[in-house]
C-alpha positions in Angstrom: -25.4 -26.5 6.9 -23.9 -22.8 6.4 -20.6 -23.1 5.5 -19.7 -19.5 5.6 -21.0 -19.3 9.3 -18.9 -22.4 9.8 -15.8 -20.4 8.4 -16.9 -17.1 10.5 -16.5 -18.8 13.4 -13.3 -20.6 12.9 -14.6 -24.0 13.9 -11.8 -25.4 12.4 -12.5 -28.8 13.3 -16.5 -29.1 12.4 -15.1 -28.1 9.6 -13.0 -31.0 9.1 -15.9 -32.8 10.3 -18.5 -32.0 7.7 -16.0 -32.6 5.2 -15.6 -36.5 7.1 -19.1 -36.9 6.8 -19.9 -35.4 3.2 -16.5 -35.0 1.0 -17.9 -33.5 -1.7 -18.5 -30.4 0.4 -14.6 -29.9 0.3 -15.1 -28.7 -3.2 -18.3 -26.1 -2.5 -18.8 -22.7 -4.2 -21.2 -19.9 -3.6 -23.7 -18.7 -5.4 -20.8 -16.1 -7.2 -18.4 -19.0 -7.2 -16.3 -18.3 -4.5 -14.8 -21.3 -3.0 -14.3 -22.3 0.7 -10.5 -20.8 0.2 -12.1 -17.1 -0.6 -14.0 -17.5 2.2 -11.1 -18.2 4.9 -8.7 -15.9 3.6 -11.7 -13.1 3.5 -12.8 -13.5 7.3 -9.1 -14.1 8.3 -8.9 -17.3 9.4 -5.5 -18.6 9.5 -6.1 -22.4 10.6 -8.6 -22.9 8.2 -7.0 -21.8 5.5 -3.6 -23.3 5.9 -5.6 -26.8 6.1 -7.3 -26.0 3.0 -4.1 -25.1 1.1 -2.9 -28.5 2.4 -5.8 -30.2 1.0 -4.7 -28.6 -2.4 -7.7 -26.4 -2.7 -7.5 -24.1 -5.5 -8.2 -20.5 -6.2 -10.3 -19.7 -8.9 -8.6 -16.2 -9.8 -11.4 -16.4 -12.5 -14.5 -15.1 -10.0 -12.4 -12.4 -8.1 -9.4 -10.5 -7.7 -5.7 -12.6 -6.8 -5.4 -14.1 -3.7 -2.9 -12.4 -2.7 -5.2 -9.2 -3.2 -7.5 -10.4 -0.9 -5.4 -11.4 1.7 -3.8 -7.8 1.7 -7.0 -6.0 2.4 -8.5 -8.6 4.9 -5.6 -10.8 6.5 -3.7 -10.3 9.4 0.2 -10.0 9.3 0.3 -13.9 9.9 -2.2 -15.0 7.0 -0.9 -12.4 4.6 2.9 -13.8 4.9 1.4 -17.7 4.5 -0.6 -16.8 1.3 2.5 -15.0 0.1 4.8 -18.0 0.7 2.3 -20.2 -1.8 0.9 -17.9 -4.1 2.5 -15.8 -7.0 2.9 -12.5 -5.6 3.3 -10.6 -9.4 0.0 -11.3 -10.1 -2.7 -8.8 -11.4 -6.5 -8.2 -11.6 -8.6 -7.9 -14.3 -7.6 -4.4 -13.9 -4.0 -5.1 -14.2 -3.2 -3.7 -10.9 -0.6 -5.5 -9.0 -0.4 -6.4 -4.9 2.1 -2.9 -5.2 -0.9 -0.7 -6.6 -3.3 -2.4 -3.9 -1.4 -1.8 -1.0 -1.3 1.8 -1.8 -5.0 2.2 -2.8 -5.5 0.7 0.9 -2.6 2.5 2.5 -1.3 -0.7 3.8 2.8 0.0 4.5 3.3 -3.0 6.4 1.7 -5.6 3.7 3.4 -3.7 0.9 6.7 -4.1 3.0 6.0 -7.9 3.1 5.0 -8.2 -0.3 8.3 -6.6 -2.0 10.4 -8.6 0.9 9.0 -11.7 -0.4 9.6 -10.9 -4.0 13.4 -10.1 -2.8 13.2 -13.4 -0.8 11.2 -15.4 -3.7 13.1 -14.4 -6.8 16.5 -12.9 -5.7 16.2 -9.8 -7.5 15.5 -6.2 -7.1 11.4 -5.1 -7.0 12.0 -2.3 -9.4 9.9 -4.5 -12.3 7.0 -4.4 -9.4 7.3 -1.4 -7.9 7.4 1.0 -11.1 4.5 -1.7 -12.9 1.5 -0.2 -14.6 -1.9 -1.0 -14.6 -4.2 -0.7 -17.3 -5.0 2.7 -16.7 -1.1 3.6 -16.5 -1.3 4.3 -12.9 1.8 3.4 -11.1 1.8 2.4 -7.6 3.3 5.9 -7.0 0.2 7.4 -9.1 -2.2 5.9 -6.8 0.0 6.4 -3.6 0.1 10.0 -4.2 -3.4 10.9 -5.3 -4.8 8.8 -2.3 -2.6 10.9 -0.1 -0.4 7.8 1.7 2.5 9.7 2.6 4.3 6.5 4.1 3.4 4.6 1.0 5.6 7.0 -0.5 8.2 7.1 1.6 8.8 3.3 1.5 8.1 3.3 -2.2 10.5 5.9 -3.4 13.1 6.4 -0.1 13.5 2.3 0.2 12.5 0.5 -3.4 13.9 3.9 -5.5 10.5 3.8 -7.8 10.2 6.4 -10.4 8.1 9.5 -10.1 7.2 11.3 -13.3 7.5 15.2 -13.7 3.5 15.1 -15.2 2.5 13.2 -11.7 4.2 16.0 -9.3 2.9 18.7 -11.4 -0.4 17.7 -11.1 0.5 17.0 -7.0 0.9 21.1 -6.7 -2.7 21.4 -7.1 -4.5 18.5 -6.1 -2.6 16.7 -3.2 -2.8 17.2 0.1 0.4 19.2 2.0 2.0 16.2 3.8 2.4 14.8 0.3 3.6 17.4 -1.0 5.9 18.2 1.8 7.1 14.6 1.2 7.9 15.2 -2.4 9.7 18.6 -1.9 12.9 16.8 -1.1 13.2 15.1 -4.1 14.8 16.1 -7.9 11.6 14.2 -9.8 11.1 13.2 -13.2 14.6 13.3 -15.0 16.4 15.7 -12.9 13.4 18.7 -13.0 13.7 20.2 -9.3 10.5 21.5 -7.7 11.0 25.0 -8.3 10.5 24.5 -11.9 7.7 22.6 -11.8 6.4 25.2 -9.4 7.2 28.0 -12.4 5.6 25.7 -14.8 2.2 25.2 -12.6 2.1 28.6 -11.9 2.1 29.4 -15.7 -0.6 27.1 -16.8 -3.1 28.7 -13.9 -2.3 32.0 -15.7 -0.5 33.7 -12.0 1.4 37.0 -13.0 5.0 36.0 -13.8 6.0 38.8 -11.0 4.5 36.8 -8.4 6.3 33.6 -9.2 8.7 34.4 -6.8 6.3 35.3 -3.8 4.7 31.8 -4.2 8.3 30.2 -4.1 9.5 32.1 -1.0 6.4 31.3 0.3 6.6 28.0 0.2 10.4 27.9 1.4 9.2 29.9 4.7 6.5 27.2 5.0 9.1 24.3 4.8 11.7 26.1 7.5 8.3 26.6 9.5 7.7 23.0 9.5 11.5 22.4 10.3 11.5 24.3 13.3 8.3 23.0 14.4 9.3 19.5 14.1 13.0 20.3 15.8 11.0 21.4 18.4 8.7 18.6 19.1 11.4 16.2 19.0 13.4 18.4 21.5 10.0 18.5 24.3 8.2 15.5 23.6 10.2 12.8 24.9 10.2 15.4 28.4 6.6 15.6 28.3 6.4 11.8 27.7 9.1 9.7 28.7 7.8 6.2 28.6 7.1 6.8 24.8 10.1 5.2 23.2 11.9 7.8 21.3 10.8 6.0 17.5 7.4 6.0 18.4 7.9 9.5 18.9 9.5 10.3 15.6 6.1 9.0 13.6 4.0 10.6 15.6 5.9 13.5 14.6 5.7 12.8 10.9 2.8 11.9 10.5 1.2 15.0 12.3 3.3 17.3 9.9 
């Protein structure tokens, strides 16, 4: 009998069937020692998995990454906030990258807005600890967020949960990012109080640009932000003519993500 199949499917009750008829199958493995648990959470089957968490099956964080990892690149809104009601939410890979660093390698801003709400709800506390945690390679959730170019990873990150964003990290952004991240970023006094145009100066300087042209990149840049003012004033004064059963919000992202 294929067990994974039977998981596939979601034949929730064969399930329960087969485990009737041969108990010991409650406690099978696969060949890399992934349990019947792994299984349910990776093909997102809700039923089956709350059973087997009320049949006390354990996860062997041993053979693969956290749970809760798993569940934030495979589960559905619904699976993701059970396993985060009965598994630790701080915990890390073998990497040490947390659920924070995952969601924005995978760019997911709805799982990393129900992961920090149940470390709020969970522990009473502020996610700061969470959100501004380092994994072994020193990569913050911001790091990884803003070389992966997530943009709304970002924005909840830093305009909701107030992480920290290093002077080194935006310098490197002038250069390697793409321009919605860096449009993003422009806003913001980073790393101890250094404001962009300084880090622009300093950039500059290390690529070897003629001092007297510092200036011409900086204006340059300030035209390109008014541009992309006025463009977006604009599409937020025609759009909801042009389309007036989009609600108004909807709008709005459609707006920020395109610019």
């Amino acid at each position: 009998m294929d067990i994974v199949h039977l998981i596939e499917t979601g034949d929730l009750d064969e399930i329960k069937a087969m485990v009737l008829r041969y108990p010991d199958r409650i406690r099978w493995k696969d060949h890399s020692t992934r349990n019947m648990l792994w299984w349910a959470v990776r093909c997102n089957k809700y039923d089956i998995t709350k059973w087997l968490i009320d049949q006390k099956i354990a996860y062997d964080v041993s053979t693969s990454s956290p749970i809760v990892h798993l569940a934030v690149e495979h589960a559905t809104d619904d699976l993701l906030n059970l396993i985060l009601s009965v598994f630790d939410v701080e915990s890390r890979d073998l990497d040490g990258n947390t659920v924070v660093h995952q969601c924005a390698r995978l760019g997911k801003s709805r799982a990393l807005l129900s992961c920090l709400s149940e470390v709020e709800k969970r522990f009473g506390r502020k996610c700061s600890s969470i959100v501004n945690a380092a994994n072994k390679r020193r990569e913050t959730a911001v790091d990884i967020a803003a070389f992966n170019c997530r943009p709304d990873i970002l924005k909840i990150l830093i305009g909701q949960f107030d992480a920290h964003v290093s002077r080194g990290l935006c310098t490197k952004l002038l250069t390697t990012a793409d321009s919605r991240t860096i449009r993003y970023l422009v806003g913001f006094s980073l790393g101890g109080g250094y404001p962009l145009a300084m880090l622009v100066t300093s950039e500059l300087s290390r690529l070897g640009t003629p001092f007297e042209q510092h200036e011409r990149v900086r204006q340059a840049i300030r035209e390109g932000i008014r541009m992309q003012d006025r463009l977006r004033q604009m599409l937020l004064d025609d759009l909801p003519a042009v389309f007036p059963n989009i609600p108004n919000p909807i709008i709005c992202q459609i707006i920020a993500f395109v610019l």
